[in-house]
N, C-alpha and C positions, 0 to 999 in steps of 0.2 A: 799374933793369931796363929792356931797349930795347922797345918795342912797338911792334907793325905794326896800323895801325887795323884788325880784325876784329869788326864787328859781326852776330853770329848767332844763332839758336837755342839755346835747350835745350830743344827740344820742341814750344816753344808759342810763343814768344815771337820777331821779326824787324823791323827794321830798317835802314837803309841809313846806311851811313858819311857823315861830313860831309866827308871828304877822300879820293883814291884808295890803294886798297891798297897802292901802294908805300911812304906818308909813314911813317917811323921815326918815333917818337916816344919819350918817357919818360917812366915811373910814377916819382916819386920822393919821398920822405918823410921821419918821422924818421929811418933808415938813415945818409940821408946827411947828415945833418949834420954841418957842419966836413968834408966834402971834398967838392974838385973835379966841379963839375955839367957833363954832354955838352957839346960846344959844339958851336951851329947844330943845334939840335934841328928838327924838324920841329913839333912838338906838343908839351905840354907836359901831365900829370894828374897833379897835386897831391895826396898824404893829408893829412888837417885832423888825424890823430889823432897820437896815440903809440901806435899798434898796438891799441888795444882802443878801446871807446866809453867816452866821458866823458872823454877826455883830449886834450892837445894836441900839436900836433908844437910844437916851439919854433925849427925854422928854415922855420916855414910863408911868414911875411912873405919874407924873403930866395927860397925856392924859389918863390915865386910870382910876385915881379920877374922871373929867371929865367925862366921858362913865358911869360912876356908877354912877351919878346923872342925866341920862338918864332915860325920862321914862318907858324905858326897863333899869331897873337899872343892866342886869345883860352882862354886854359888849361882845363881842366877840371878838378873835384875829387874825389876820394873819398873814403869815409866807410868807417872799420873798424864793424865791425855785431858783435852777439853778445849772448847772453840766459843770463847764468848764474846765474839765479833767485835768488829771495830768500835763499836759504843763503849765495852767494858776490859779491852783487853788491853793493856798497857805496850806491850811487844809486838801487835797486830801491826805487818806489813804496810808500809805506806808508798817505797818506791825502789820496789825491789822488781829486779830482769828476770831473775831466773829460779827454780827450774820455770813458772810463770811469770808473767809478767803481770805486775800487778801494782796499783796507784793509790792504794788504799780502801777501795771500794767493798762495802759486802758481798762480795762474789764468788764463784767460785775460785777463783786464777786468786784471791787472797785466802783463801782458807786451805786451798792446799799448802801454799808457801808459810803459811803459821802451823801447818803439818810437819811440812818442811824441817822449821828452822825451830820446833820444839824436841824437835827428836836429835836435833843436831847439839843444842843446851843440854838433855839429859845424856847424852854420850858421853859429851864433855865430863862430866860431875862422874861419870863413872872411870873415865881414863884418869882423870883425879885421884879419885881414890885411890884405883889401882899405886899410882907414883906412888901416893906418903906409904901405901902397904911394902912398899919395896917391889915390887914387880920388874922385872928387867926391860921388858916392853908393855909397857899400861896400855897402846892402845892396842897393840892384838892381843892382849890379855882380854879387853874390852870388846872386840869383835868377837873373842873364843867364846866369852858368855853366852847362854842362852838369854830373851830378852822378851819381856812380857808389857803388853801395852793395857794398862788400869780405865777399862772402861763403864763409870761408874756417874749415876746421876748425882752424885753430892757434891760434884765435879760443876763447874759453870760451862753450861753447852748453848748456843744458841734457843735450839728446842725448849730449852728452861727459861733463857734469860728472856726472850723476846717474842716465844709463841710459839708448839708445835705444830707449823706449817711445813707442808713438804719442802717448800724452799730450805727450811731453817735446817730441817732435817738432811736435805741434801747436802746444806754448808758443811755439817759437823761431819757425814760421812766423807765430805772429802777432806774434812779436815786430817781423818786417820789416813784415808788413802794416801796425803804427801808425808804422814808421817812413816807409813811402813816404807814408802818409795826412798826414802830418806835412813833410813837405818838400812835397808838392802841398798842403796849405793853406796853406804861406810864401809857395806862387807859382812855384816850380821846374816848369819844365817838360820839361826834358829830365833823363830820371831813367832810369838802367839799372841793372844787376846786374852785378856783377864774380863769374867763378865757375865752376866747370867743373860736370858733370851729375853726378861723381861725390862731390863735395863738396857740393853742392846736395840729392842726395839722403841723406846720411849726414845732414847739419843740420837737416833737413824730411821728409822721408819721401815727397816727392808730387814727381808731375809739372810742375808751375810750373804750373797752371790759374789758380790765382789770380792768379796775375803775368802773365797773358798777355798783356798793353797795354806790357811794359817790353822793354825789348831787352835782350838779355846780350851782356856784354863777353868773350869767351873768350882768355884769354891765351894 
């Protein structure tokens, strides 16, 4: 997919582009694998997953070489995001301490900690890559990246799987909250949202107050 650097609001949250609004760039992921990648991209944003959390793309390494010989040779990544509670989530926290403590219950204290410890799996797959690209240090390679969180209903969220109730709504908003909290204590510091207000709010229920330090990506 082609993208024009847009970085703006949804409400709360602004930031300024690292490049002028004209550079085209490209979001590209498992989709494309095994074909033909833009040539003379402007930019380059990376998915680490296979469409959902906890999984990988498998032409991450290859798209990410690609992305580095972007005019902006220094790529960015993102991260599929989504909380479809303990009923549907295979990796969903059962007895985990910390940063919550948490026994496997639909609650909040496990939806963060699957915030947590999905943002902790797509680091990985990115410090990955980094190694087979030859990087010297993959994982401050990995923290230098910018890092963008795919917030999208096609995505399994509780709000989808099981009913949009405020509670459910409230799971998946904390489910991002441990995930940002989880990429800012790796050391990421350039951290935004991928998402539009209307997706954002069907997932969450709120105005982004809590996120209001991230910039969103609008496509």
């Amino acid at each position: 997919m082609a993208v024009v650097v847009l970085v703006a609001t949804m409400g709360v949250a602004s930031a300024s582009p690292t490049l002028p609004a004209t550079s085209t760039g490209f979001d590209i992921s498992f989709p494309q694998c095994g074909h033909p990648l833009p040539s003379s991209p402007g930019f380059g944003v990376v998915g680490v997953n296979d469409g959902s959390v906890f999984t990988t793309n498998n032409c991450l390494d290859n798209e990410l070489s690609w992305a580095q010989g972007a005019t902006n040779g220094n790529p960015a990544f993102y991260a599929n995001t989504g909380d479809a509670g303990p009923a549907y989530a295979a990796a969903w926290p059962t007895s985990q301490q910390t940063p919550d403590v948490c026994a496997g219950a639909n609650s909040v204290a496990c939806s963060y900690d699957y915030g947590w410890n999905a943002a902790r799996a797509s680091f990985e797959n990115a410090v990955i890559a980094e190694g087979d690209d030859g990087s010297a240090n993959p994982t401050l390679a990995a923290i230098a990246a910018p890092w963008w969180l795919d917030v999208e209903t096609g995505n399994a969220w509780e709000t989808i799987e099981y009913g949009r109730t405020s509670a459910d709504q409230t799971y998946d908003r904390t489910m991002l909250e441990g995930e940002v909290a989880s990429f800012t204590n790796i050391g990421v510091t350039s951290l935004g949202i991928y998402s539009t207000s209307s997706q954002w709010q069907v997932i969450t229920g709120d105005s982004g107050t809590a996120f209001s330090s991230i910039p969103v990506w609008i496509p």
